[in-house]
N, C-alpha and C positions, 0 to 999 in steps of 0.2 A: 504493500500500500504506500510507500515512502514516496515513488515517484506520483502518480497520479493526486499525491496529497500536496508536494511540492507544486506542480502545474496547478493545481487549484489556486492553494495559498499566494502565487507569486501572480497569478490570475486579479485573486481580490486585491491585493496589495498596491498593481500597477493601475489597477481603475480606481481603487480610493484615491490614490496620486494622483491622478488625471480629474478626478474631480474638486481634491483641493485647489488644483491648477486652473481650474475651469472657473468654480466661485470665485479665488482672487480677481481674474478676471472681469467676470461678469459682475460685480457687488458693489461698482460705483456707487454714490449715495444712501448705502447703506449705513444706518447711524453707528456710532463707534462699538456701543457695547454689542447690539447682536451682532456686528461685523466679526467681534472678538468670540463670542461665544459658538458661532458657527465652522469659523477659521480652528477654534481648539477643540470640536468636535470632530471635524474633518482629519484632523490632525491626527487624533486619538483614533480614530478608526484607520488612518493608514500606518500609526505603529503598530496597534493590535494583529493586526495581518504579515506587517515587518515581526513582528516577533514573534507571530505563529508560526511563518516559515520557518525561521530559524531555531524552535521548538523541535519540530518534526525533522532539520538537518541532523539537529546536535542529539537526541535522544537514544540512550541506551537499547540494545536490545530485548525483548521479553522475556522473563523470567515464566510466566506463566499467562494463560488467555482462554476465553470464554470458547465454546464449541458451540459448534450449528449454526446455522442461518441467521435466526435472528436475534443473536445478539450484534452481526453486522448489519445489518438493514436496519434495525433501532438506532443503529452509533451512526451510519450514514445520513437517515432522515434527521436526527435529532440534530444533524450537525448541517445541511444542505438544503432542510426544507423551509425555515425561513427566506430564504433567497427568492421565494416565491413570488415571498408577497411585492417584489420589484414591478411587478405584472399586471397588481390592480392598482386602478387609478387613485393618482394623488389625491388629496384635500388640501382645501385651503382651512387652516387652521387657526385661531382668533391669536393674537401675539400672547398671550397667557399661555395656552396650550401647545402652541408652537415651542414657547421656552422650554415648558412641561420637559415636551418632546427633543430636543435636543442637549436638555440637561440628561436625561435620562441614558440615552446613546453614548453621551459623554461618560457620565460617571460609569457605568457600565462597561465602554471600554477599557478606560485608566484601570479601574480594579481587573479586570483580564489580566490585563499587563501586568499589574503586580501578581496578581497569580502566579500564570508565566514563569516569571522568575523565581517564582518561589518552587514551581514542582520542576526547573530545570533536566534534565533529562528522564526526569519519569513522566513525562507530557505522555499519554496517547489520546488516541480516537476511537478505535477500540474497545473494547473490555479486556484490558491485559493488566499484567502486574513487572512495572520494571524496577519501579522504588515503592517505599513506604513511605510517603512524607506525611509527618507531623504537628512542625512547627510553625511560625508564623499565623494566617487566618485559620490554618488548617487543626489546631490544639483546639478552636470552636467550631466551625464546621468542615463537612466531610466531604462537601462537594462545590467551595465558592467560585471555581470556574462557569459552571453550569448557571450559578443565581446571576453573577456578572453577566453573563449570555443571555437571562432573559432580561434583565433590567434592560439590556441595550437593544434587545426585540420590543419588548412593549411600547420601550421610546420608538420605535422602526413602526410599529403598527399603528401609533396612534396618528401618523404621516398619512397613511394609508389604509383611517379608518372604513369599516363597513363588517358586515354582517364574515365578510370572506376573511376578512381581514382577522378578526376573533379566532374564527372558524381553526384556519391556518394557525391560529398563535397557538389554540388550545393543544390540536394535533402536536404539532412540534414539542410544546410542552409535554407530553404523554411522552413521546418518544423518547423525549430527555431523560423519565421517571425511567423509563424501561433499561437506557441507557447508567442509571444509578444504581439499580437493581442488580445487574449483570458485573456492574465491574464492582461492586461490593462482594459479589457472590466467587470473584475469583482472587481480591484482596483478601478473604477470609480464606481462601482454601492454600494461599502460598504463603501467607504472610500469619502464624498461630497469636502473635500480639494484637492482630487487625479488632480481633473479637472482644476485647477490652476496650481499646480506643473506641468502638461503636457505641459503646455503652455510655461511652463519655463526653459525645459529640452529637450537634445534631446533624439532622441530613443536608437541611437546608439555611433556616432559621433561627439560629437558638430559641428557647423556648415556645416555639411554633411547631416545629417539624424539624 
């Protein structure tokens, strides 16, 4: 999977580029603050992609990984099927929700990033096991890549609100669960400490889920 991940990732990475580059252009008398806030949203979604490629360069081999079908189709959609919603038509959104929404994208990304760097070569896509990381966001939750990915979908969907628009998010989101489900299921079968740390962590939310 490493190449068609790379061709993906250096995919997204060159069109978020090309869209920062487009906005600067196009953003003449745009007022200073949203000029700023959409310029470091833009930004942040072309590191995210800058750093997921080089996630999936640098990452160790697997120690161990999920069987059958659909723990890849789960890890595929959960991770490809937002991209969808590029398809349905935009909204024009009231300046309040529009912030909404590009705050959201934003923080969304930046925490990716930090992810990122924190599970350094145990990044997969998959359901595999190459590290057991810990520390950092990960001593409270067990899966803050994922929560980062939707924060920055919700802010993506409410761009592109409608009934499809939900539709789409909720799916993806399912996938994601199924996606948490699976690579938990092979962190506890390689990793005998995993089964403690679960107990001590949430999945998602601290004291939500």
């Amino acid at each position: 999977m490493r190449l068609p991940l790379l061709l993906w990732c250096g995919f997204l990475a060159m069109s978020a580029a090309n869209d920062l580059m487009g906005y600067i252009g196009a953003a003449g008398g745009t007022p200073p603050l949203i000029y700023a806030v959409n310029i470091a949203m833009r930004l942040s979604l072309t590191g995210f992609f800058a750093v997921l490629l080089a996630s999936v360069m640098l990452r160790g081999r697997p120690l161990d990984r999920a069987q059958g079908i659909e723990p890849r189709l789960s890890a595929l959609l959960g991770t490809l099927l937002i991209t969808a919603i590029a398809f349905l038509p935009r909204r024009d959104l009231s300046p309040a929700f529009g912030a909404l929404s590009t705050g959201l994208i934003l923080c969304g990304n930046a925490f990716a990033i930090t992810v990122l760097f924190r599970l350094g070569r145990s990044f997969s896509v998959m359901a595999e096991a190459r590290g057991l990381v810990t520390g950092g966001i990960y001593r409270h939750i067990r899966h803050p890549l994922y929560l980062a990915e939707e924060i920055a979908a919700v802010g993506c969907a409410m761009q592109f609100f409608s009934l499809w628009a939900v539709l789409l998010l909720a799916v993806q989101f399912g996938f994601q669960l199924r996606r948490m489900a699976n690579e938990e299921r092979v962190l506890g079968r390689h990793f005998p400490e995993y089964a403690r740390y679960r107990q001590t962590t949430a999945r998602l939310i601290p004291g939500i889920y």
